[in-house]
C-alpha positions as CSV (number, residue, x, y, z in Angstrom):
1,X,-11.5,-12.7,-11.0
2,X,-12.7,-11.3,-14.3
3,X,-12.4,-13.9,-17.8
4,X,-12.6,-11.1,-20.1
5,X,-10.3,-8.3,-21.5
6,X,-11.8,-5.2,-19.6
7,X,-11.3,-4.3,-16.2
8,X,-13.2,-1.7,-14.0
9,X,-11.5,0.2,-11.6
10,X,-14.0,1.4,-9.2
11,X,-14.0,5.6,-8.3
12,X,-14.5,6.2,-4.8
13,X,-15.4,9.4,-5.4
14,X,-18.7,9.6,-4.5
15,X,-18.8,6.7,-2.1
16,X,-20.0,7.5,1.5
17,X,-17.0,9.0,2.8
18,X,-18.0,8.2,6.0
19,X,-18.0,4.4,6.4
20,X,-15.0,4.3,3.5
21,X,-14.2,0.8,4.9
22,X,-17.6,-0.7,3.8
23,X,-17.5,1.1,0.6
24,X,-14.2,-0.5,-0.1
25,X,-15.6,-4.4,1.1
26,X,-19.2,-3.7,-0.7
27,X,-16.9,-2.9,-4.1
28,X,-14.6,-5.8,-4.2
29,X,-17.5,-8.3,-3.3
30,X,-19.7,-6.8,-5.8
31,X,-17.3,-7.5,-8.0
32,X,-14.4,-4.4,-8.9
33,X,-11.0,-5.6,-10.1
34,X,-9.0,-2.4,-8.3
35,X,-9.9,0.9,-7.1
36,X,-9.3,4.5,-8.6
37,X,-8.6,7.1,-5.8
38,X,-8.9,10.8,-7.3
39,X,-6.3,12.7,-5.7
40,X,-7.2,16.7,-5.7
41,X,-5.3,19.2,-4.2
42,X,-7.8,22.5,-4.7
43,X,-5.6,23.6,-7.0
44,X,-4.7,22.3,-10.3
45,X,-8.5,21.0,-9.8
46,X,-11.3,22.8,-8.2
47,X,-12.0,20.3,-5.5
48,X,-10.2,18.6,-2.7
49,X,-10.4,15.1,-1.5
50,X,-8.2,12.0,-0.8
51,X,-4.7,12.2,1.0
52,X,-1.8,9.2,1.1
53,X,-3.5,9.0,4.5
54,X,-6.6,8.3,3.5
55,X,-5.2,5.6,1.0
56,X,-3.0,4.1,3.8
57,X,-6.5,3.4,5.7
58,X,-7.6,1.8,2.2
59,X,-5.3,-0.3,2.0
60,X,-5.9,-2.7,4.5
61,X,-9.3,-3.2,4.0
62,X,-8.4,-4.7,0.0
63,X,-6.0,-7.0,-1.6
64,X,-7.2,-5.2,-5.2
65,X,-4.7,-2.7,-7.1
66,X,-5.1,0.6,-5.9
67,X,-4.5,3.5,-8.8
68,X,-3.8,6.4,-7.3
69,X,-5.0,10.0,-10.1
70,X,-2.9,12.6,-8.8
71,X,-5.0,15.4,-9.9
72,X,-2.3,18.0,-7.9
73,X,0.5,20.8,-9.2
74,X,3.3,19.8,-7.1
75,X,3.4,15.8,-7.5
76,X,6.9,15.4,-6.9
77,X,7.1,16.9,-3.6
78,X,4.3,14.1,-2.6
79,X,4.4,10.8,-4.3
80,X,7.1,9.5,-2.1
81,X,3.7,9.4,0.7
82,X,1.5,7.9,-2.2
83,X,4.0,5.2,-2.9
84,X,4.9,4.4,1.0
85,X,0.6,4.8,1.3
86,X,0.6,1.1,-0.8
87,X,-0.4,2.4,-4.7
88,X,0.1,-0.2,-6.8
89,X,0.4,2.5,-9.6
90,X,0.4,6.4,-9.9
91,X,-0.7,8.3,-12.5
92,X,-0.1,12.1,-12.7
93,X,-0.8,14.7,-15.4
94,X,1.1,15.5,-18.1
95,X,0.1,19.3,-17.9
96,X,1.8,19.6,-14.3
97,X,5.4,21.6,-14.8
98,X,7.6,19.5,-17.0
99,X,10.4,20.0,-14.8
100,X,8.3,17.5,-12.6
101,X,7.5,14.9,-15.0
102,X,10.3,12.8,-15.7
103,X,11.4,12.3,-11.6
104,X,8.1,11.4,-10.3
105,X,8.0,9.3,-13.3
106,X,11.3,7.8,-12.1
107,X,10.5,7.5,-8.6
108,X,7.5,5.4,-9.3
109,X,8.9,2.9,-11.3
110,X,11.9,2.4,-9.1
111,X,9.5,1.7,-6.3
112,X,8.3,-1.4,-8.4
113,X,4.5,0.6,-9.5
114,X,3.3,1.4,-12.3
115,X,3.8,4.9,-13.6
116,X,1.3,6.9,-15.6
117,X,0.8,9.9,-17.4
118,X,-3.1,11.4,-18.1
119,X,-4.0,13.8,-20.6
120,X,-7.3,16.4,-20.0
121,X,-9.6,16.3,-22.8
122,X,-8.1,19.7,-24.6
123,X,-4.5,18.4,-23.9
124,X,-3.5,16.4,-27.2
125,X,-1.9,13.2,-26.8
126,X,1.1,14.4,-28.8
127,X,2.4,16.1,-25.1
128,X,2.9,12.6,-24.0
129,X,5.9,12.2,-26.6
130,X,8.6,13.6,-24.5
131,X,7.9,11.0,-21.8
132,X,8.2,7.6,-23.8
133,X,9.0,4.7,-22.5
134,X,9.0,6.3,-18.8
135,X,5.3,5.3,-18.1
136,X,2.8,2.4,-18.2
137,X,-0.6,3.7,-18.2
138,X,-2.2,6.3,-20.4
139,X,-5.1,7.8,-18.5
140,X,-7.5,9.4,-21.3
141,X,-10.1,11.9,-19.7
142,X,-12.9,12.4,-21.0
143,X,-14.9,14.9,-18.8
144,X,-12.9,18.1,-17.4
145,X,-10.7,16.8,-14.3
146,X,-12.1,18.1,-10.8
147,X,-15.9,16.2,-10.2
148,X,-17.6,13.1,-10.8
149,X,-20.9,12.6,-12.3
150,X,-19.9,14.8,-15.7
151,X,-20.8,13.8,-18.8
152,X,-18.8,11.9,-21.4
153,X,-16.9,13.2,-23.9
154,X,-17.3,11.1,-26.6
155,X,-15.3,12.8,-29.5
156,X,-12.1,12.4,-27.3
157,X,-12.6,9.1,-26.6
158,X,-12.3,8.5,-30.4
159,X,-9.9,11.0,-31.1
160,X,-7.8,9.5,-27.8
161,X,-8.4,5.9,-26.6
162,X,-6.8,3.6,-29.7
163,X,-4.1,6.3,-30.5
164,X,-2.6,6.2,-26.8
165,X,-1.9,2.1,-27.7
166,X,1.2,3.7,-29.8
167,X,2.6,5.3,-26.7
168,X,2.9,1.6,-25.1
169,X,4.9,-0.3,-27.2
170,X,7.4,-0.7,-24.6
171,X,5.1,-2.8,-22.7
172,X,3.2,-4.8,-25.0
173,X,1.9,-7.0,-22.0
174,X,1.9,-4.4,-19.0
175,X,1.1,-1.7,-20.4
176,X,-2.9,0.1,-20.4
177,X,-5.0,2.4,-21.6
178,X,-7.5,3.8,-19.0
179,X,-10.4,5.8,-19.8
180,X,-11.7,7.7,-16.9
181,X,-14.7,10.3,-16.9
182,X,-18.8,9.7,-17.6
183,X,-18.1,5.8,-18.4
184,X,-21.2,3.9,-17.8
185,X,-23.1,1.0,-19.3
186,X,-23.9,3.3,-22.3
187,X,-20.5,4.3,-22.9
188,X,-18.8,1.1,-22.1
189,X,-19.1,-0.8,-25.8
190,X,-18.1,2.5,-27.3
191,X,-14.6,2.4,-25.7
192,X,-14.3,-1.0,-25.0
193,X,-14.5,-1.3,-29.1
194,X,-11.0,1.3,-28.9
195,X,-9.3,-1.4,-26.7
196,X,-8.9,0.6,-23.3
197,X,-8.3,-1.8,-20.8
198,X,-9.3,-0.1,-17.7
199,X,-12.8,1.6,-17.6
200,X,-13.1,3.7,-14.3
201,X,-16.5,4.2,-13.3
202,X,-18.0,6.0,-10.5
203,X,-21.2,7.6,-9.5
204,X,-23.5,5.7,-11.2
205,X,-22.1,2.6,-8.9
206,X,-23.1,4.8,-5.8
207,X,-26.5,5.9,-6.6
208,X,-28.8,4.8,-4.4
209,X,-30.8,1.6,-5.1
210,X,-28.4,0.7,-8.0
211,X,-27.1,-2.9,-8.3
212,X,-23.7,-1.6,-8.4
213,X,-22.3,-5.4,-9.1
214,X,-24.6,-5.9,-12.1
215,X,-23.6,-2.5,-13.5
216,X,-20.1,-3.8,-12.5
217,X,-20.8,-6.3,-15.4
218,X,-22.9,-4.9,-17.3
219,X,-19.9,-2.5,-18.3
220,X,-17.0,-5.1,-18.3
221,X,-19.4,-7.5,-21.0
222,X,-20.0,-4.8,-23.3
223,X,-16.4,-3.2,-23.4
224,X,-15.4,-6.7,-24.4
225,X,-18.2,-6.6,-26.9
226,X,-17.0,-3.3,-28.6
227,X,-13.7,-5.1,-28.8
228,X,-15.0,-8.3,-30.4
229,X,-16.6,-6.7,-32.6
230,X,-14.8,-3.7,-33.9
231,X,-11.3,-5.2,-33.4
232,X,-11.2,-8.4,-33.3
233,X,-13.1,-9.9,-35.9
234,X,-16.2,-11.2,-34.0
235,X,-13.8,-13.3,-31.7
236,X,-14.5,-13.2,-28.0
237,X,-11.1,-10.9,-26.4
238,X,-8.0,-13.0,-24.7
239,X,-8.8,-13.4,-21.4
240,X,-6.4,-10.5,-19.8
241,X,-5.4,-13.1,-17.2
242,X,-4.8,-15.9,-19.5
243,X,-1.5,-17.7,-19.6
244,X,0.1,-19.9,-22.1
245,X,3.4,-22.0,-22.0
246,X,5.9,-21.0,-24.6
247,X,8.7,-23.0,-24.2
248,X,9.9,-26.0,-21.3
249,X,13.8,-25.9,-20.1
250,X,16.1,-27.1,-17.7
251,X,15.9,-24.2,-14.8
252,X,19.1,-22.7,-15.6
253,X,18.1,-22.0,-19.0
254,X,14.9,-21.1,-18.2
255,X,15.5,-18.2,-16.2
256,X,18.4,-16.9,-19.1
257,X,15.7,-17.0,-21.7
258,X,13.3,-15.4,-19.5
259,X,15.4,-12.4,-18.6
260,X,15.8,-12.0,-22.5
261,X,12.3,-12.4,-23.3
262,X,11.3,-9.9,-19.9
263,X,13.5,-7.0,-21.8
264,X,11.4,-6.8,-24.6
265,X,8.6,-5.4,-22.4
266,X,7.1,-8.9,-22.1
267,X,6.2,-10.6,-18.7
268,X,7.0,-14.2,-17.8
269,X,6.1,-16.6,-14.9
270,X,9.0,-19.6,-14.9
271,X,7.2,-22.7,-13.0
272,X,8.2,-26.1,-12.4
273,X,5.5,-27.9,-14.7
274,X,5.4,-31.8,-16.1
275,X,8.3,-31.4,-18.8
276,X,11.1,-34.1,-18.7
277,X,13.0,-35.1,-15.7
278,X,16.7,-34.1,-16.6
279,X,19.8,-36.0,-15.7
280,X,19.9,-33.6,-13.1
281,X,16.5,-34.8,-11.2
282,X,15.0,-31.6,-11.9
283,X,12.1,-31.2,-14.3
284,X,11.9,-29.1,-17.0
285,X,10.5,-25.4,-15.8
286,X,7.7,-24.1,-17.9
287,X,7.8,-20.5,-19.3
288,X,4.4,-19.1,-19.1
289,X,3.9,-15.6,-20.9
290,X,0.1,-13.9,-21.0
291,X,-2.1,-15.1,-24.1
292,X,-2.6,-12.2,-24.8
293,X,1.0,-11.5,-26.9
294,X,1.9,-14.8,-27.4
295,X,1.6,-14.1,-31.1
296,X,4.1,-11.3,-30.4
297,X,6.5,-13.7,-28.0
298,X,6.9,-16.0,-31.1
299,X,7.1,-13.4,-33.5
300,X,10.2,-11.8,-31.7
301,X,11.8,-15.3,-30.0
302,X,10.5,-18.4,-32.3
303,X,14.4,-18.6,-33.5
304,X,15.4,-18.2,-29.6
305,X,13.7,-21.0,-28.5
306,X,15.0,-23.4,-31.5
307,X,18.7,-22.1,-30.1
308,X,17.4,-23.0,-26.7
309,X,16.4,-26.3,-27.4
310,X,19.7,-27.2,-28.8
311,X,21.4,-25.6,-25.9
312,X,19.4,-27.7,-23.6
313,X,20.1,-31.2,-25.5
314,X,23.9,-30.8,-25.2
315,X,23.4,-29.7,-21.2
316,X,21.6,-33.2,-20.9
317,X,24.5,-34.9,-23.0
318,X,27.3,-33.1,-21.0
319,X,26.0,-33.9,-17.7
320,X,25.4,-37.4,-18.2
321,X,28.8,-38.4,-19.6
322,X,30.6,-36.0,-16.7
323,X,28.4,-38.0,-14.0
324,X,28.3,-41.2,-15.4
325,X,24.4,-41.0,-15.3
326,X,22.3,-43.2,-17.2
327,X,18.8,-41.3,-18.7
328,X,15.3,-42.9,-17.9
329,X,14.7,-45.5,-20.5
330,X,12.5,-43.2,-21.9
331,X,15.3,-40.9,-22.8
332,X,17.8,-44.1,-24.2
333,X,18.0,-44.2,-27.7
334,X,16.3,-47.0,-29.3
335,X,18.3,-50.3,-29.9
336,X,19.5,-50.5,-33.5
């Protein structure tokens, strides 16, 4: 698994569509962290490639995220196959009929995947705003939609990439900003210094005689170089896997606070870790949020977790005098 920030979501596209199994093994061991499957219908695009059925073969042969690009005029009528296909996320365009938008949106989230939304490069950011809060991913392109191998478009990257972070504030920890179209090793710092988090990159992993899992990280090291050191001050990036512990509480509590903390958009992982034992006999649960917006998690729930703490000390108090427990002497007060 990757250390850094940046992840690269390998385009089939021009993979040999004839042994797609190896392609999809010779990937993942040469490093991709998930796969992007263009989805073109011959219509709203000028090309014609994948199927769910093709991505039900797919998934199989991987355990990494499969994005599905829906690159097709009629999405609602189909993304019930996508979903059932196993997409861990769909991403459709925002220039499809609006009438469309909001219940594929819908149907992807309530099938537990991440929805997106992806803008052409003409198509200004500003047509995501009726959609708020309904998807996860901004897909930024930056060639015209309908072939690989195009070149990239730098000026909308600029224009695009850091401005679609305001469209994710619901999901400060989940939520990402792809960048898909001519991204390469010379393209990679550029964006990776906008924050996307997801670089797709295609053809030039296919070429012939190209070490496709050096260029794998070749572009992964320098987005999170363009990061470091337009954004963050010269500091190496978070790991985007990184967890910290933010607070320790008897399991009950744990999973209240958790449930508040998980409706702000941030994701938690409660474990059983080495906190106290309580009266109970169960340790303390540890409350693990990403590294990444721990800042944020304090910011919004420092107070919380004082509250919880003192919620927790009269739990252990209560219990002990209704059971007629006695706390490990590491727990008794001190002899006056």
């Amino acid at each position: 698994m990757a250390r850094g920030r940046a992840r690269v979501a390998v385009s089939i596209l021009d993979a040999d569509h004839s042994n797609m199994a190896y392609a999809i093994r010779r990937a993942e061991k040469e490093g991709a962290d998930r796969f992007h499957i263009d989805v073109m219908d011959g219509h709203f695009v000028p090309n014609l490639t994948f199927g769910p059925k093709m991505i039900k073969g797919i998934r199989p042969r991987t355990r990494l995220p499969l994005d599905a690009h829906l690159m097709i005029s009629d999405p609602l009528q189909s993304v019930d196959e996508f979903l059932a296909a196993g997409c861990d996320s769909v991403t459709i365009h925002v220039e499809v009929d609006p009438a469309q938008i909001e219940p594929t949106l819908g149907r992807i989230r309530a099938a537990g995947r991440a929805p997106g939304l992806s803008v052409k490069p003409k198509t200004p950011l500003s047509a995501l705003d009726p959609y708020r809060g309904l998807f996860d991913i901004v897909l930024v392109m930056t060639v015209e939609p309908g072939f690989g191998g195009q070149s990239f478009m730098k000026d909308v990257a600029a224009e695009k990439i850091l401005a679609a972070r305001e469209y994710l504030t619901h999901a400060p920890a989940e939520g990402e900003v792809h960048v898909d179209g001519g991204v390469n090793r010379e393209s990679a710092e550029f964006v990776g210094g906008l924050a996307v988090d997801v670089l797709v990159v295609g053809s030039v992993l296919w070429r012939k005689g190209r070490n496709m899992g050096r260029e794998i990280r070749l572009v992964r090291a320098l987005a999170d170089e363009g990061y470091q050191y337009r954004l963050n001050n010269g500091k190496p990036p978070i790991p985007r896997d990184a967890m910290v512990v933010f607070d320790q509480l008897p399991k009950h509590l744990a999973l209240r606070f958790m449930d508040e903390i998980e409706a702000g958009g941030i994701s938690v992982i409660p474990l059983r870790g080495n906190g106290q034992f309580n009266p109970d006999g169960v340790r303390d649960y540890d409350l693990l949020v990403p590294a990444s917006v721990e800042s944020l998690t304090i910011e919004r729930h420092a107070a919380d977790r004082e509250r919880y703490a003192g919620e927790a000390a009269a739990w252990r108090e209560d219990y002990i005098a209704r059971h007629g427990i006695q706390p490990p002497e590491t727990l008794r007060p001190a002899p006056s």
